[in-house]
C-alpha positions in Angstrom: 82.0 7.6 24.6 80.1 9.8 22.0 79.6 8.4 18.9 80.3 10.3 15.5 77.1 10.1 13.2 79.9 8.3 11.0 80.1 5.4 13.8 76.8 5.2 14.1 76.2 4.5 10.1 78.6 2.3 10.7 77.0 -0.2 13.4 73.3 0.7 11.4 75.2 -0.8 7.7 75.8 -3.8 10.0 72.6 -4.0 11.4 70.5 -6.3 9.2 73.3 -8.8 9.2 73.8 -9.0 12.9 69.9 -9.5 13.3 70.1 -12.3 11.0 72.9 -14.2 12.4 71.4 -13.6 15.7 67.8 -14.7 14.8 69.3 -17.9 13.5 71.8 -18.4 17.0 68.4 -17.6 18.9 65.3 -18.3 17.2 63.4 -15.3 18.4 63.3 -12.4 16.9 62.5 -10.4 20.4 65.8 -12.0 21.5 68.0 -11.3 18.5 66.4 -7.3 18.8 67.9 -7.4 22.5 71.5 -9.0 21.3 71.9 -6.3 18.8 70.7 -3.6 20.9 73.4 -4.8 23.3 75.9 -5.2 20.4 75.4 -1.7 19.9 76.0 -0.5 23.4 79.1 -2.3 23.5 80.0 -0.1 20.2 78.7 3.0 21.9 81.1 2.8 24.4 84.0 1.3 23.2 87.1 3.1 21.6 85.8 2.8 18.1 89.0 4.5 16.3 91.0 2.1 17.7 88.7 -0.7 15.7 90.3 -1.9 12.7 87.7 -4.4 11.8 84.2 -3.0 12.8 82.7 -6.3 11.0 84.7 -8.3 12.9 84.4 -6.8 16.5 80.4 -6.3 16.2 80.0 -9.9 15.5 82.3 -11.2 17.6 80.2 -8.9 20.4 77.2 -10.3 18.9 78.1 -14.0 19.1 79.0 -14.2 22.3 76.0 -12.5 23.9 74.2 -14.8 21.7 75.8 -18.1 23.6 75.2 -16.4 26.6 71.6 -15.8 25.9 71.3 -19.8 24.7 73.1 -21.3 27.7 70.0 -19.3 29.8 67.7 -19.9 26.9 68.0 -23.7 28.0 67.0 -23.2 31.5 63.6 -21.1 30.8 63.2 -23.5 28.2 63.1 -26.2 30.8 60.2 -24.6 32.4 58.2 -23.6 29.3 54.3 -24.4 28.9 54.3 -26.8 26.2 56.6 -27.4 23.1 59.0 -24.8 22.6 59.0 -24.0 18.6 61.0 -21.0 16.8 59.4 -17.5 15.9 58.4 -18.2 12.2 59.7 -15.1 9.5 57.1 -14.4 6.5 58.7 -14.1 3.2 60.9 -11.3 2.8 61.5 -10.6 6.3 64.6 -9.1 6.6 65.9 -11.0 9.6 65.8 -13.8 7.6 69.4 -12.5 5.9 71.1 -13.6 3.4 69.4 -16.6 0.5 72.1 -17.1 -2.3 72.6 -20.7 -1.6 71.1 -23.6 -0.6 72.8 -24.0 2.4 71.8 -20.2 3.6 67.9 -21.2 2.9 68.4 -24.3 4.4 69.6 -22.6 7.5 67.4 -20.4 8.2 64.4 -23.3 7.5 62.0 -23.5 10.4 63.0 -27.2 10.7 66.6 -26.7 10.7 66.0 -23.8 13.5 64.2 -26.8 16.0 67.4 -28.5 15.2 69.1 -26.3 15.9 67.7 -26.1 19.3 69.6 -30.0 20.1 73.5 -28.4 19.6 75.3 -26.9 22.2 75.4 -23.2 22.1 79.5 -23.7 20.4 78.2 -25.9 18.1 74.8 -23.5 17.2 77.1 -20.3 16.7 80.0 -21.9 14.3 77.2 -23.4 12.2 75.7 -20.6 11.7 78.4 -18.8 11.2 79.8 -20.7 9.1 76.6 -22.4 7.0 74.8 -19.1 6.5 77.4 -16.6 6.5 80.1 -18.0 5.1 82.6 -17.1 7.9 86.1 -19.0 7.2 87.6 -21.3 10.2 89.9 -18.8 10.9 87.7 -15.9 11.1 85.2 -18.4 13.7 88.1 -18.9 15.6 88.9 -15.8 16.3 84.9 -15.1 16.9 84.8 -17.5 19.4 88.8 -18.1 20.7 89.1 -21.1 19.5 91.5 -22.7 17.1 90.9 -23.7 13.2 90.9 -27.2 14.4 88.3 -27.2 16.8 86.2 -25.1 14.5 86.4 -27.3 12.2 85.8 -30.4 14.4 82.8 -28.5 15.8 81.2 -27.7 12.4 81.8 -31.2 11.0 79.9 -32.4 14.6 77.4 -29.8 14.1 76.7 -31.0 10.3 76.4 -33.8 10.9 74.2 -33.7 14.1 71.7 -31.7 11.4 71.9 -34.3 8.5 71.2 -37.2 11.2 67.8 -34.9 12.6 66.7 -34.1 8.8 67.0 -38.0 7.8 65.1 -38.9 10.9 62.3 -36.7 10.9 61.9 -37.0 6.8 62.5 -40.4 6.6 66.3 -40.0 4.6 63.8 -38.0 2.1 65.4 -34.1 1.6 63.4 -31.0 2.2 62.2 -30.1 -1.3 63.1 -26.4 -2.5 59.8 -24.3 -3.1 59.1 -20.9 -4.7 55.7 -19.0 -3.8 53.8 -20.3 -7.0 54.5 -23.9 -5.7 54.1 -23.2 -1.6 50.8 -21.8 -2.4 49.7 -24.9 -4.2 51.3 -27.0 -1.3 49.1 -24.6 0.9 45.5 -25.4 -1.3 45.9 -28.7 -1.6 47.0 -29.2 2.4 43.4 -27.1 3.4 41.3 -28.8 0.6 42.3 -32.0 2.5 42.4 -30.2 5.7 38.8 -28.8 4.8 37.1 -31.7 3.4 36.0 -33.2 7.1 37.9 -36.3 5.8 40.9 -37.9 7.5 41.9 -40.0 4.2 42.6 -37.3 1.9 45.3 -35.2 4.6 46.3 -39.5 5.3 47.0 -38.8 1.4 49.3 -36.1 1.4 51.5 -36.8 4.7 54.3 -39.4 5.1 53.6 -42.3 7.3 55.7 -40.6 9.8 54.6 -37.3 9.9 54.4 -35.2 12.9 52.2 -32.1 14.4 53.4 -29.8 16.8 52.2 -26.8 18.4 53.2 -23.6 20.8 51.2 -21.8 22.5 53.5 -20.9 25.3 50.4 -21.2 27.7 48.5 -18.7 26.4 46.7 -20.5 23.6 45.9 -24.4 24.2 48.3 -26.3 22.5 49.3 -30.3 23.0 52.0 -30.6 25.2 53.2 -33.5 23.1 53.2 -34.0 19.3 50.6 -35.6 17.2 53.0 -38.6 15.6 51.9 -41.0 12.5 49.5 -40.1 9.6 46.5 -40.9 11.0 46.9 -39.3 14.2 48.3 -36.1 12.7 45.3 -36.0 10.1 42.4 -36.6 12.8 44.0 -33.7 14.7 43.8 -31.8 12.0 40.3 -32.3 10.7 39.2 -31.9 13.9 41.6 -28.1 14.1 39.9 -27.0 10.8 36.5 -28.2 12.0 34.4 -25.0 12.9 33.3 -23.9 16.0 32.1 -21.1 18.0 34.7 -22.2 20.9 37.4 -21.5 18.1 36.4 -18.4 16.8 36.1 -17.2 20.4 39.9 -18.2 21.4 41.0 -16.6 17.7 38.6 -13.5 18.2 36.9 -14.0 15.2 36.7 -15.9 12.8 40.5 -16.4 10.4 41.0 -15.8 6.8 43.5 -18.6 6.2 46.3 -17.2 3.5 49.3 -19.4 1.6 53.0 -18.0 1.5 56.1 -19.4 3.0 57.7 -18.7 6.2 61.1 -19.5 6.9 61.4 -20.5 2.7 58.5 -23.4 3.4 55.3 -23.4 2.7 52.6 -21.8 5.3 49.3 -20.9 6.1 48.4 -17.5 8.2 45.9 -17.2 9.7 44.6 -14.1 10.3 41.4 -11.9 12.2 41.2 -8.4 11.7 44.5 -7.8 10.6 46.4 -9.8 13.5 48.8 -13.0 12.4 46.5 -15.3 15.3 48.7 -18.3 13.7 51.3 -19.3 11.6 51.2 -23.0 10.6 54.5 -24.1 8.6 54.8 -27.3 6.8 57.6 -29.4 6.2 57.4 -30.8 2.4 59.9 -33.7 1.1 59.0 -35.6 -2.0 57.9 -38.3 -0.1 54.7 -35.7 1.1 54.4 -33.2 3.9 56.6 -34.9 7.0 56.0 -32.2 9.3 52.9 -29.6 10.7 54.3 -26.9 12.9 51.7 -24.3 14.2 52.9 -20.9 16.1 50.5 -19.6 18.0 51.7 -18.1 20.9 50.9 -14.3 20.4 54.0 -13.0 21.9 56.2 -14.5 19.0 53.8 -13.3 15.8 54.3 -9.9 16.8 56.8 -9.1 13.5 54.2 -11.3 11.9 51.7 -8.8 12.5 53.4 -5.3 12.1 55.0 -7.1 8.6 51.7 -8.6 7.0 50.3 -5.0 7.8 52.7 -3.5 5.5 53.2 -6.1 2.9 50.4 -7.6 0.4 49.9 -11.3 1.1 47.0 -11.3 -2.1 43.7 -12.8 -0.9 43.0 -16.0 1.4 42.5 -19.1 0.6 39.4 -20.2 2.6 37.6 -16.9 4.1 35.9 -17.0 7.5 37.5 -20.4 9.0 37.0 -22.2 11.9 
């Protein structure tokens, strides 16, 4: 069917929030670009008069490509080079929808996405749904054809399935809420340490169980398992930030290392000529910094790139790394 230009400012007033409810379902930003796309040629040739809920229909469209993209997601997963980490969102980033409440940061944290990654595609969607976007049972089960009982059921699983992985990996401490001021100084304390060619001041600032992780999705080197206990995390890091020609060759120069948050946490970026070559997010709790997650596989810091080119990040950190 031909759509009216009033259908189509229709689907494009829904567009930011179907992005951001798929970005969260699929943790790629390349992925939740295809679901909406397909969302929309769904509404391109249905009978959209005959709609009474646009809202309703697109994201109940949406959703379920989104579980059908995650029940294949699993199986390329299975055969990915390396660890398999989210795409990381810079601050403001659109996609990264809607950040009223703590449960909507929360949800879009990079931690919580990796978590997200251990529920079933059911559990995953109502979650979201309901955590970020405040959806009500009934509305989910209508999304998904189920009942308000099993939503419920599902969300309390879910929940709790995300409360057990944040207790575990920050040792019962909770992820502390950060503003840019305080991310930044997270971000030069972490590369002072990081800097220093010391292991005892990063031993300092981690907990005693912290981990680093890395993707390079076999097109940068990156460990295949994670680094796991403060020591081991903080060699591998002074030994990352220690400079070397090998380095600047696989980076293509040599980074300018800047602090902002990603995902609402702190991060560093590292950047060469104006490309994003890495995006490194930490994971802060009171207790210290629990978690080091680096991106670097250039295939998903391609938003990084095209959005640090038209935003103002201020100036790095630590000029000419590595």
């Amino acid at each position: 069917m031909v759509l009216t230009l009033s259908d189509v400012d229709r689907f494009e007033a829904a567009r930011s929030r179907l992005e951001a409810i798929a970005y969260r379902m699929l943790g790629s930003v390349s992925e939740a670009e295809d679901a909406v796309q397909e969302t929309y040629l769904r509404w391109q040739a249905a009978d959209v008069g005959r709609i009474e809920v646009p809202e309703a229909w697109l994201t109940k469209v949406l959703t379920n490509f989104c579980l059908n993209q995650l029940t294949s997601a699993r199986a390329r997963r299975e055969t990915y080079v390396g660890q398999w980490l989210p795409e990381p969102l810079l601050e403001g980033d659109p996609m990264l929808g809607p950040a009223e409440t703590a449960e909507q940061r929360e949800s879009v944290s990079y931690a919580v996405l990796v978590l997200l990654e251990r529920l079933s595609p059911n559990e995953r969607a109502v979650y979201v749904l309901r955590e970020a976007f405040a959806y009500s049972h009934r509305e989910i089960a209508e999304i998904l054809d189920l009942s308000e009982a099993a939503s419920q059921q599902i969300f309390h699983r879910a929940k709790k399935h995300v409360a057990q992985g944040r207790a575990q990996a920050a040792s019962g401490g909770a992820r502390a809420e950060i503003d840019e001021a305080a991310a930044r100084r997270v971000v030069e304390e972490f590369l002072a340490a990081a800097t220093s060619g010391e292991t005892e001041p990063l031993i300092r600032l981690l907990t005693s169980d912290a981990i680093a992780v890395g993707d390079g999705g076999g097109k940068v080197p990156a460990r295949a398992s994670a680094f796991e206990g403060a020591r081991a995390v903080a060699k591998f890091l002074r030994g990352m930030f220690k400079p070397g020609q090998a380095k600047r060759d696989l980076a293509g120069g040599s980074p300018d290392l800047y602090a902002t948050t990603a995902n609402g946490g702190p991060a560093i970026v590292a950047v060469v000529d104006g490309r994003v070559f890495g995006i490194m997010c930490l994971e802060r709790t009171p207790e210290g910094i629990v978690a080091v997650r680096s991106q670097v596989n250039p295939d998903k810091l391609e938003r990084a790139t095209a959005r640090w080119a038209a935003g103002d990040f201020g100036t790095p950190v630590v000029s000419g790394a590595l």
